[in-house]
N, C-alpha and C positions, 0 to 999 in steps of 0.2 A: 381782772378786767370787769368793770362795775358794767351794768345791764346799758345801757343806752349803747356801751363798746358793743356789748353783743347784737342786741337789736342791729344792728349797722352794720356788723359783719352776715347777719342773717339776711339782711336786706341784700348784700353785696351777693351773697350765697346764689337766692333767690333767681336771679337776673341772669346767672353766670349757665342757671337751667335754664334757663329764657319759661319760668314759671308764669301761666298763663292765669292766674285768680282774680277776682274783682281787685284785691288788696295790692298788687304786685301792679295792676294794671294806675293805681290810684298814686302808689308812689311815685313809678313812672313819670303820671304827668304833672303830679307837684314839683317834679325835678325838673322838669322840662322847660315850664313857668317859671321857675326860682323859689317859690316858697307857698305854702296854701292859701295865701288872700289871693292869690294873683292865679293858682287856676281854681279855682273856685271862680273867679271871672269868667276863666277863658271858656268854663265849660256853658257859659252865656252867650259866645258868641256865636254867628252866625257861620256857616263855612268859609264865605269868599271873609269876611275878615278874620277868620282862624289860616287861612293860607294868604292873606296879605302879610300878617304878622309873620310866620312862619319865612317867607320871601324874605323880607327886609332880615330877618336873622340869619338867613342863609347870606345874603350879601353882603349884610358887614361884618359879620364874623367866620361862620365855617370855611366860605371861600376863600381860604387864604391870599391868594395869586388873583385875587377878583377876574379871572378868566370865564366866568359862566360855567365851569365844571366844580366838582367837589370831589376829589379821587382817594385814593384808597389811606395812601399815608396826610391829606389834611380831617377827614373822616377820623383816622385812629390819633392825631396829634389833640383836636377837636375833643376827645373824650375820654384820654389822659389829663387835659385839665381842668378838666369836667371833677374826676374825683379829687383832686386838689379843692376846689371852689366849695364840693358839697361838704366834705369836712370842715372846710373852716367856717361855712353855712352853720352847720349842724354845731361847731365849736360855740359862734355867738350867738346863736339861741340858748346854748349853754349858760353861757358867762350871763347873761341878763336874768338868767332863774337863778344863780347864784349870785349878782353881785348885789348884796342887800342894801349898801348902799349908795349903790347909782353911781359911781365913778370909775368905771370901766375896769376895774379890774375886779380878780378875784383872791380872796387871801386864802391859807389855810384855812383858818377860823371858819370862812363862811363855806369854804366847801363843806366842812365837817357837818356844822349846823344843816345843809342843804341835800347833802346825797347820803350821808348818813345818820341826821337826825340827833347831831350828838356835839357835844361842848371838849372843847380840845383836851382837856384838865380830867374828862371821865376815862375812868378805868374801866374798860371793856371785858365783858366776860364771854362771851360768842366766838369760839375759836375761829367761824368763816368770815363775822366781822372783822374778827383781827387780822385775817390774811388777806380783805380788800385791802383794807385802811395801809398795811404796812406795803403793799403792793403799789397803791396809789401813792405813798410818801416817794417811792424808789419814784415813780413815773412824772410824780409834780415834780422833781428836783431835776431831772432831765428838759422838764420840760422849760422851768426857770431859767431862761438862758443868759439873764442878766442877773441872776442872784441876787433879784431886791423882794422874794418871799413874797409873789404876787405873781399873778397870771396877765396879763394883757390879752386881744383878743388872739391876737395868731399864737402868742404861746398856749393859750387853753384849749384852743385848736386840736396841737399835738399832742397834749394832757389828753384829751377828750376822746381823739382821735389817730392811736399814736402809729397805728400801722399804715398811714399815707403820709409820715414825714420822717425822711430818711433816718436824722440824728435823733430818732427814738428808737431804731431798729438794735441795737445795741441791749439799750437798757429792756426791751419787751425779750430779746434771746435772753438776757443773763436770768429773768424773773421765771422763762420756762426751765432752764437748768436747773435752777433751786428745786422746782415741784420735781421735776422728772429724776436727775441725775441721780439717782439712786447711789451710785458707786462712788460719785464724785470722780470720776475718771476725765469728767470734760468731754465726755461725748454721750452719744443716747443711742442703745442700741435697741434694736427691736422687740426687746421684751419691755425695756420702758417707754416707747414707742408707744405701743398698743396695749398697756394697763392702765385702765381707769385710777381715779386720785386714790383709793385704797388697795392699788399693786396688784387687782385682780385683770388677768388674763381673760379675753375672751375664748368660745369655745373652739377648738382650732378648726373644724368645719364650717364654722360657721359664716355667711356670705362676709360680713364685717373682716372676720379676719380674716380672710383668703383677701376681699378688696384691697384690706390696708396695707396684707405683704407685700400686693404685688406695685402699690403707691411708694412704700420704702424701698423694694429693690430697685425700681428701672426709674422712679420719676425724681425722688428725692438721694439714695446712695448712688452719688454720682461717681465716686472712683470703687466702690462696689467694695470695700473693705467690711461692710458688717455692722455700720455704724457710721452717724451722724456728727460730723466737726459744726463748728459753729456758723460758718458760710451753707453750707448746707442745711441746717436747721432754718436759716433767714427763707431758702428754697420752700422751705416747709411750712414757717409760721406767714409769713408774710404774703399775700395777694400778689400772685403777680400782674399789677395792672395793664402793664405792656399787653402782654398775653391775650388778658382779655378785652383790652380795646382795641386790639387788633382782628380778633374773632368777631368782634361786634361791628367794627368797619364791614368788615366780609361778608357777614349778616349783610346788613343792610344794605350793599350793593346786590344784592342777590336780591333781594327784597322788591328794587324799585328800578333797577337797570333794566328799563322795558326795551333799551335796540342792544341790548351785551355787549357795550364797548367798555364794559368791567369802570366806570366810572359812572357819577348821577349830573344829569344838567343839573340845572335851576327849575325848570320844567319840572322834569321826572322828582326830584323830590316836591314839588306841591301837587303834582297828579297822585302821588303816593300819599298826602301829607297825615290821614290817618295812623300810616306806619310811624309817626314822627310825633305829630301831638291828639290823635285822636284815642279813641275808647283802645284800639289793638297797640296801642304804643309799646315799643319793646325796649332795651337794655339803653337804649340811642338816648331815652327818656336821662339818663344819668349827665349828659354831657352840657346840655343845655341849661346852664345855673344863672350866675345872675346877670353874665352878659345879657340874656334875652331883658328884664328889668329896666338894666339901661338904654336898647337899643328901640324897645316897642311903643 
């Protein structure tokens, strides 16, 4: 997983502790906005037009049922496509630092030249280079879904971004069995679980590994045999997004439901709107991509 995969899983991390930093607050609301020109605006505007804007996005989009409420499953519907939208966001920002030249797509060639500095034909000596490079080959050819050696934007999307697009889930399990599966058994059991890339064990007292046993036994060994089959593993490597825009629904009605009929008017979220797109903006920040763009 080359760094921008990380960075994005660390951001995703972040959110999921509802981490309160300047930084965490900042991506927030470039999420929120759709991209950095656009809140770098917003943080220009005045309040009653930061909650005009905020209103009209509430009405053509979050409220599904255009009812004047916003309740708990269009809230978590709302921010399930939220991380759909910022992958493939964060996909074409990609593809335009790589496609060198200008016609939407991207080839091998110019990935190489761009995220690894290096000409297809060189013979690599950097063992970690080698295990991106041949790691990214497995995840480009998954990701080419037309087999014409070339990325278009929504394919480089899932190249870019492969843990929010299902027919990658697959190919990112089989690339953890390689590192992990020690045995080659096809499953991973908790001593490969919990050893770092050179097979060393943490110390068995130690908070990490009492944490991680007790994440292996009860959250991920779901028929409790001892070890992880390959459905189970997807439990483990993959985000469960459900989950957490569900959590963050919940959040956020807690948040701003000022009479607790466990739902938000239209009201109560621009009386809250801080909660939504100001400085305290929380995980909500992820949902709002580029529909807002289009609609403000």
């Amino acid at each position: 997983m080359n760094i921008i995969k990380k960075e994005l899983m660390m951001h995703f991390e972040s959110h999921v502790q509802h981490s309160t930093t300047d930084d965490d607050h900042e991506l927030d609301h470039e999420a929120i906005l759709g991209s950095r020109q656009t809140a770098q605006e917003f943080e220009t505007l005045s309040v009653d037009e930061s909650k005009r804007r905020l209103r009209k996005l509430v009405e053509t989009g979050i409220d599904a049922d255009h009812n004047g409420y916003v309740d708990h499953d269009e809230l978590q519907s709302w921010v399930l496509k939220s991380f759909k939208n910022l992958a493939i966001e964060e996909g074409e920002e990609r593809l335009n630092e790589e496609d060198l030249n200008n016609d939407q797509f991207v080839t091998w060639d110019e990935h190489l030249k761009i995220s690894f500095d290096l000409d297809d034909e060189l013979k690599l000596g950097d063992e970690m280079v080698n295990e991106f490079l041949e790691e990214d080959k497995v995840l480009w050819k998954a990701a080419d879904l037309n087999n014409d050696n070339r990325l278009d934007a929504k394919e480089f999307a899932a190249f870019n971004n492969p843990e929010e697009f299902e027919h990658m889930f697959k190919t990112l399990i089989e690339q953890m069995f390689e590192r992990r599966d020690q045995n080659k058994d096809g499953f991973i059991d908790f001593k490969e679980f919990i050893s770092d890339e050179n097979g060393n064990v943490p110390d068995l007292k130690s908070e990490h590994y009492i944490s991680e046993k007790d994440k292996f036994e009860n959250d991920y060994d779901q028929n409790n045999d001892g070890r992880l089959d390959f459905n189970e593993c997807i439990n483990w490597i993959i985000p469960n997004n459900t989950e957490i825009a569900m959590n963050e629904a919940l959040h956020l009605i807690s948040s701003a439901d000022t009479n607790h009929d466990n739902r938000l008017s239209i009201d109560e979220i621009i009386d809250n709107h801080d909660v939504f797109v100001g400085s305290e903006a929380t995980d909500f920040g992820q949902q709002l991509h580029t529909h807002v763009t289009d609609e403000l």
